[in-house]
Structures are given as C-alpha cells and as structure tokens.
C-alpha positions in Angstrom: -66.4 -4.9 -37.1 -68.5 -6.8 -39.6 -71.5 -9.3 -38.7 -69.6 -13.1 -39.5 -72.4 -15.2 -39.0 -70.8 -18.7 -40.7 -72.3 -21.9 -39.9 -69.8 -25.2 -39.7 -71.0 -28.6 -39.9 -68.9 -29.3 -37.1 -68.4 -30.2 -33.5 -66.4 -29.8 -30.2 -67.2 -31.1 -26.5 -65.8 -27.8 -24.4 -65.8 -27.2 -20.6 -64.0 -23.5 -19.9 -60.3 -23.6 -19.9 -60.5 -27.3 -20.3 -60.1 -29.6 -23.6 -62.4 -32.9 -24.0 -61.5 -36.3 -25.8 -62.5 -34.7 -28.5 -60.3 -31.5 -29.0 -56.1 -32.0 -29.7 -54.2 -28.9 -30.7 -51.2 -29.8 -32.6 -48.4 -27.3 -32.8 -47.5 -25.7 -36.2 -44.2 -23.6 -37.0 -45.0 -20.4 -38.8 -42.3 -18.2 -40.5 -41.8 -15.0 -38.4 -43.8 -16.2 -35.4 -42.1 -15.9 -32.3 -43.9 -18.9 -30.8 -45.6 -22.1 -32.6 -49.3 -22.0 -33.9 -51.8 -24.7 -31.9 -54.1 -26.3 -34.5 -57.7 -26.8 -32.6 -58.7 -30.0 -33.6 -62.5 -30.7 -32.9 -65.4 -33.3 -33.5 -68.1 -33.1 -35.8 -71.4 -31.8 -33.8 -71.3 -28.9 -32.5 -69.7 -25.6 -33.3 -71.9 -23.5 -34.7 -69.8 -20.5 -36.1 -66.3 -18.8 -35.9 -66.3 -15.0 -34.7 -63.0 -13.7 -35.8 -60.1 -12.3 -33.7 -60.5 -11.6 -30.1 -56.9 -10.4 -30.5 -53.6 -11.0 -32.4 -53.2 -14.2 -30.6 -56.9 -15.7 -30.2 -59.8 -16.3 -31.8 -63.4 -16.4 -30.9 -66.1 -19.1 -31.9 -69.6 -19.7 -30.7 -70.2 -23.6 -29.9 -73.5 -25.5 -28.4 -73.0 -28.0 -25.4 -75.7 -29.9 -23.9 -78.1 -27.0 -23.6 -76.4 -24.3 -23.8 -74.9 -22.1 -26.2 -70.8 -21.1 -25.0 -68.5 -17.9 -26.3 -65.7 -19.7 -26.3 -61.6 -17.7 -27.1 -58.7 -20.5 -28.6 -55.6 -19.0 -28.1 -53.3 -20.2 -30.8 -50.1 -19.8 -29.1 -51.0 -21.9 -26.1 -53.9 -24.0 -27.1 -56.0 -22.8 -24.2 -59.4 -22.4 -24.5 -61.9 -20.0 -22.2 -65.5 -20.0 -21.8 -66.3 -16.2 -22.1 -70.2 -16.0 -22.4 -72.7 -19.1 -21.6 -76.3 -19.1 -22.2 -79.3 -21.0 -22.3 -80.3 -19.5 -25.4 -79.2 -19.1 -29.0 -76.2 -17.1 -29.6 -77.0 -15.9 -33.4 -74.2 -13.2 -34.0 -71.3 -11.8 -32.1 -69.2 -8.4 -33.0 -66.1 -7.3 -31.2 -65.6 -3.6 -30.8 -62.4 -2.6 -32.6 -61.3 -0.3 -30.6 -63.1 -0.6 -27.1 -61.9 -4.2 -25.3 -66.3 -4.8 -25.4 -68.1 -7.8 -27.5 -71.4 -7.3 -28.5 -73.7 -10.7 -27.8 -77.2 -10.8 -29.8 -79.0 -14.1 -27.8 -82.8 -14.9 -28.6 -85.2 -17.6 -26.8 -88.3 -16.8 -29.1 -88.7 -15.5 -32.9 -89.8 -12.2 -31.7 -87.3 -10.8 -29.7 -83.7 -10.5 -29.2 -81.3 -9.5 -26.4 -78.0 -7.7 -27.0 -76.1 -8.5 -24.0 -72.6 -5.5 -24.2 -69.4 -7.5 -22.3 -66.1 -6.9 -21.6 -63.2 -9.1 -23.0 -63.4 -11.2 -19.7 -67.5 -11.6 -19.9 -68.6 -9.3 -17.5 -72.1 -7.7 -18.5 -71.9 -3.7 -19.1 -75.0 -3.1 -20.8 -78.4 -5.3 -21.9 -80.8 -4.4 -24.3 -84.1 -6.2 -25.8 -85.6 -5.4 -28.6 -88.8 -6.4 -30.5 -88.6 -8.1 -34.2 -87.8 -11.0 -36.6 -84.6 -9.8 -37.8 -82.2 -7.3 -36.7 -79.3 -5.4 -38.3 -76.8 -3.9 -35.9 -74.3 -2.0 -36.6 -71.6 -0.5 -34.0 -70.1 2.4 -33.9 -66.1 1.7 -34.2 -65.0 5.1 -32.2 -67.9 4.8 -29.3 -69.0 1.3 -28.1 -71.7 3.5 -26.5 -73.4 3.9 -29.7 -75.3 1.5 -31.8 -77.5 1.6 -34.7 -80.3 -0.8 -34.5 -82.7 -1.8 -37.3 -85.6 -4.4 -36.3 -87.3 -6.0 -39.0 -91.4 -7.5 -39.2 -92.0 -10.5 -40.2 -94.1 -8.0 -43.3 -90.2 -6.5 -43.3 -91.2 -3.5 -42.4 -88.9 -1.9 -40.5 -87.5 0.9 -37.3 -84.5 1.9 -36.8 -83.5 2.8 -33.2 -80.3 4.5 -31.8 -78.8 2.9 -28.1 -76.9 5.0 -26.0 -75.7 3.1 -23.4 -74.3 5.8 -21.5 -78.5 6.3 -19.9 -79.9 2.9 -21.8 -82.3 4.7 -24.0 -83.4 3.1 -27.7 -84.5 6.7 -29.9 -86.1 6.4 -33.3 -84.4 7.1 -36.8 -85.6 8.2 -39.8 -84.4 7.0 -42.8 -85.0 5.9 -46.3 -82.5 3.0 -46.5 -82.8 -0.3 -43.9 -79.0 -1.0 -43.8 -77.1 2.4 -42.7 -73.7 2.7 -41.8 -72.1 5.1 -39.1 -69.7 7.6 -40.3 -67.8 9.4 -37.5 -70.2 9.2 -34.0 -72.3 11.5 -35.1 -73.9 10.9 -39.0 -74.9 8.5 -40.8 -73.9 6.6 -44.7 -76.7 5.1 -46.6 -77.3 4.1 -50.4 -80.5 5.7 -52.1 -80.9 5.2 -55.5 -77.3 4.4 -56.3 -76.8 7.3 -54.4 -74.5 7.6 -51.3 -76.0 10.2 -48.7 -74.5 11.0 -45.6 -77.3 12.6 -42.7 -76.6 14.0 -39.7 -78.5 12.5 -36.3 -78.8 15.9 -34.7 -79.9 17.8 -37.5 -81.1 15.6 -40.4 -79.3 17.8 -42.8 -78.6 15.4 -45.7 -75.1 15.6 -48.4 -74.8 13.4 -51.2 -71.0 11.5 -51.2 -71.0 9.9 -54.4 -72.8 8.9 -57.3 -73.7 5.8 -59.7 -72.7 4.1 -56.1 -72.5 0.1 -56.4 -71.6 -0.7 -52.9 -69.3 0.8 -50.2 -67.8 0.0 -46.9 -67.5 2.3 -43.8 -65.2 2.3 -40.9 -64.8 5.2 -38.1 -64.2 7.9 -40.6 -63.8 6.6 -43.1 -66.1 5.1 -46.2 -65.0 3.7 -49.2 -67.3 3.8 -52.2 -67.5 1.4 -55.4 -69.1 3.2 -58.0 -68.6 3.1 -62.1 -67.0 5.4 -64.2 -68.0 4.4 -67.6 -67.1 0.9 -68.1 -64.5 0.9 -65.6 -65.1 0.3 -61.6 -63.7 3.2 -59.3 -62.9 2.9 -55.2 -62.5 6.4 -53.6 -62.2 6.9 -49.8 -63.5 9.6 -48.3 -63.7 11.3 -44.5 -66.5 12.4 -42.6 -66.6 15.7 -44.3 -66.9 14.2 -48.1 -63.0 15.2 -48.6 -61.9 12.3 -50.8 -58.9 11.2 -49.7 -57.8 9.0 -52.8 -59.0 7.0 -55.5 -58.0 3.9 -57.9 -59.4 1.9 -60.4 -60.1 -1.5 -60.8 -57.4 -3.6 -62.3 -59.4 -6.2 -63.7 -63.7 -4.5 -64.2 -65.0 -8.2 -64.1 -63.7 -8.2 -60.2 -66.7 -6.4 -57.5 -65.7 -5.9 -53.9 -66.9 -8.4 -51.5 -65.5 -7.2 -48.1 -62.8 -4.4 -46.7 -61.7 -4.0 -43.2 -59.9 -0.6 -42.7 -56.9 -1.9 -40.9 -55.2 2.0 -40.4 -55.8 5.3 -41.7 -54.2 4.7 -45.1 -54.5 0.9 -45.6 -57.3 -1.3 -46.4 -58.0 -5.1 -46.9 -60.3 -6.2 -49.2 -61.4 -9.4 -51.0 -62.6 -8.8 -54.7 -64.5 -11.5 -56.7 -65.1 -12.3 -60.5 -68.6 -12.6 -60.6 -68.7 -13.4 -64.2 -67.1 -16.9 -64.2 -68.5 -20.0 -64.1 -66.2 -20.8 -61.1 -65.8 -17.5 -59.0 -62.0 -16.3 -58.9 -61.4 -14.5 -55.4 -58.3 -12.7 -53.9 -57.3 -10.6 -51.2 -55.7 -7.1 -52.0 -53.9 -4.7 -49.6 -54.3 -1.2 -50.8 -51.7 1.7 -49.3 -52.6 5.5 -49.9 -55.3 4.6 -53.1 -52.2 1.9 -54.6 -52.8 -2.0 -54.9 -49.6 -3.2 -52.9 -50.4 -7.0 -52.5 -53.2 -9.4 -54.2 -53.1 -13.4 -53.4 -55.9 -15.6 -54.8 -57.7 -17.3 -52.1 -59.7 -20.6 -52.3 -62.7 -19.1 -51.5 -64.7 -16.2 -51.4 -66.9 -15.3 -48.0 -65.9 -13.1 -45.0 -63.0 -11.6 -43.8 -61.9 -10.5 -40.5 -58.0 -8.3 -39.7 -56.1 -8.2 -37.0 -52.7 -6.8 -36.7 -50.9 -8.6 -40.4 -53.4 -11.4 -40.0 -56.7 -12.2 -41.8 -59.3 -14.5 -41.5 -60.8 -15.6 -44.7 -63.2 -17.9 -46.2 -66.5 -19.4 -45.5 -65.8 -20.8 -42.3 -62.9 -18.5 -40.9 -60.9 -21.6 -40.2 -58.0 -20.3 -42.1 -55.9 -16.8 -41.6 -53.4 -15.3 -43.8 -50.6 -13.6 -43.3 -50.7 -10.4 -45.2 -47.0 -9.8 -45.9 -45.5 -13.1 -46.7 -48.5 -14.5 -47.8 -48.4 -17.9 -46.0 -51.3 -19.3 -45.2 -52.1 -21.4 -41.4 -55.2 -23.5 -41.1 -55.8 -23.5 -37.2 -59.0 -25.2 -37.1 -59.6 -28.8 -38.4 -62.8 -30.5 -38.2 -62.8 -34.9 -37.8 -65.6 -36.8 -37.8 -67.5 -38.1 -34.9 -66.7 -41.8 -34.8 
C-alpha cells in the first residue's frame, strides 16, 4: 500500500476500546450496507493523520495523547475503537500490508534515526529495524511482508538504498540510479531514468527497459502501470513482471495526469486523475476493467486514495470513502471544535 501521511487540524481524547467526552459516533444508514455506519465524532487537538483501511469494516488513524503517540482502529459498524500500537515517540507513517494481516510502524525520537517496528493486526511485534537518516522512503513488498525496500536520505540528500529480509533481520545494499524504486514481483525492481521505465533484477542486476517517454507509473505485486505520451495524447498500459503488456487505453480528456491507482484485482484498477491546467483543479475517481474506463465520479478534492473491498478513501484528510458502485459518498469522521 501507499505511504498516506495526511495531517488534520484536529483532535480526539482516546483510551483503548474506550470513548472520551469528546468522541460521539452517530449512526448513519448507507444503501446496501447490511448494518449502519458510526460517524466518529472528535475534538479539535489531536489526531495527527488517518491511515486508511485496516479492513472492510475499520479504519486506522494515528492520534497524540498526553505523551504518547497511539495506533488507534474505529470500526464503523460498531463504533469501537482499539488502541493497536502506543509509543513514546512520533509515529510519522504507517502502511498496512495488503495481503499479509502485518502493519508496518516507522517511530523516530531524534532527526537521525528511525525505527520500523513490523506488527500483526493485533500489535504484537514480529520484526524491528533502525536505520540511520533524515528521511526515509519505504516501500513494501505487496506478495512478501518479508521484504522491504529501504531508501535513507542525508540531510546533503544523498542517499542508500537497503534491502530488509526479515526472515534473518539483515539490511543489504542496492545499487541504483533512481531514489524512489518500486518492487515488481519479489524479486526485481521498477524505476524511472530519464523518462525511462527500467526494470532490474536484485540477484543479477540485469537491467530491461518497460516503457518509454514515461511520465509516471504505479506498481502493485505484478503489476505496473505506466503513464507515458503518445504524441499529444496520454497513454496507461499495464504490464506483468515479464514486460508482457497486458492492455492499454488512452486518456479521455489529455489535460487529466494520474494522481494515485490502487490495483484492487488482477484486471481492475482505481485511480484519481486531475486537470492540472485549471485555475481550480477538477479531480475524479475512475474504475478501469480490462484497459476500459467503467466508472468516473468527480470528487471534491484531489489527495490520496486508499481501496478496500468496493470502498475508497479519498481526499486530503481520508475522512471520507466512496462507494465505488453506486457512487454514494459517507463522511465517517467529523471534526468540532474544542470548546
């Protein structure tokens, strides 16, 4: 899953599986849900971002009480809330594996280091890692939680990359041109190089070029899609971990650049596209089947995005989901001011 680091101006007074003065949930009826939405209702002080979907029925936030920071779950069916992870440091970016039940916790105390603490669903440590550096990238690899790409930046932003096995807890160096690689499969990697999409193997280095004229692209497991332009036209193709392109499309509207894509099955992705030429930025999220646009609804807002099941969180502060099919949208978060 994607890094959703999104800070609220917000607050909420939480003690695990426990609500304070300060957090109502207020039932919502949703059309084809089999039981009633709970809107969390919190203060305005202290939650510091939303994660995204624990599972179809909860979601996951970060939130700061007294001195600690707290990995909190809402479930939206029953309004209960459970403390999963609780530090004394900063929590500064949570992923959840999509298809191990693990959650990957990056916690620092000091500007120099960070920890990436690996937990199950119910919080119990698996793995721990520290690594050295100002900024990190991380990126997990969605078929095994075992492996994760590391980059660690200088404050001169130089940079190493680093493979961790956590199968023996090693960190091993990896060369590569590009800062921000992707995984492709469990064993090679996806990076850009001028405009350039190259895929490189870890055990052999052997490089392949993917795709040219590349503006962005977006892996998952096997899968990558690629935003390149053909002319004056913008073209998505999705290939496989052996370059086999799978299918194609154009762009609808050129002005409109991918901003995220989650790769909900083999055949279907979500993605939000933006004009980037307007004075006033027109988003919308668009399901594409087998290379075919099959839904697009305009959202308020651009920012992250985050699937789970025929749900989608989108926006800024993830406080809203979609439902893909019908379209309808639920706000389960709400933010008040303290008094």
């Amino acid at each position: 899953m994607k890094r959703i680091l999104v800070p609220l101006v917000c607050s909420v007074f939480l003690i695990a599986c426990t609500q304070s003065e300060d957090i109502e949930t207020e039932e919502q009826s949703v059309e084809n849900e089999v039981e009633p939405v709970k809107t969390l209702t919190a203060s305005q002080d202290d939650i510091r971002f939303v994660v995204g979907w624990l599972n179809e029925t909860a979601i996951l936030f970060v939130a700061h009480t007294d001195t600690e920071d707290r990995l909190l779950s809402y479930d939206l069916q029953t309004g209960d809330i459970h403390t999963i992870f609780t530090t004394s440091s900063t929590i500064s970016e949570v992923q959840v594996h999509p298809t191990a039940e693990q959650l990957l916790v990056k916690t620092a105390d000091d500007p120099t280091e960070a920890i990436l603490h690996i937990l199950d669903h119910a919080g119990t440590p698996l793995n721990e890692v520290s690594v050295a550096s100002s900024e990190l990238e991380i990126q997990w690899n969605g078929i095994d939680a075992s492996q994760i790409l590391i980059t660690a930046f200088s404050d001169d932003w130089s940079y190493e990359i680093m493979r961790y096995d956590a199968n023996n807890d090693t960190l091993v160096a990896v060369e590569l041109p590009d800062p921000f690689p992707h995984w492709l499969g469990t064993e090679e990697l996806v990076y850009i190089e001028d405009a350039n999409v190259w895929k490189q193997s870890l055990s052999t280095g052997e490089k392949t070029t993917l795709a040219n004229n590349t503006n962005q692209f977006h892996s998952a497991t096997d899968r990558v899609l690629i935003e390149s332009f053909e002319g004056e036209q913008v073209r998505y193709a999705v290939l496989n971990s052996t370059g086999e392109e799978k299918n194609s499309w154009l762009a609808e509207d050129d002005a409109f650049v991918m901003d995220r894509a989650v790769l909900l099955n083999e055949n279907t992705w979500m993605m939000t596209v933006t004009n980037q030429t307007e004075m006033m930025p027109t988003s919308f999220l668009v399901k594409i089947e087998d290379g075919e646009e099959v839904k697009r609804q305009e959202l308020p807002e651009g920012g992250t995005l985050d699937c789970e099941g025929n749900k989608c969180l989108t926006g800024y502060s993830l406080d809203t989901w979609i439902d893909i099919e019908t379209g309808e949208t639920v706000k389960w978060l709400e933010i008040g001011r303290v008094e």
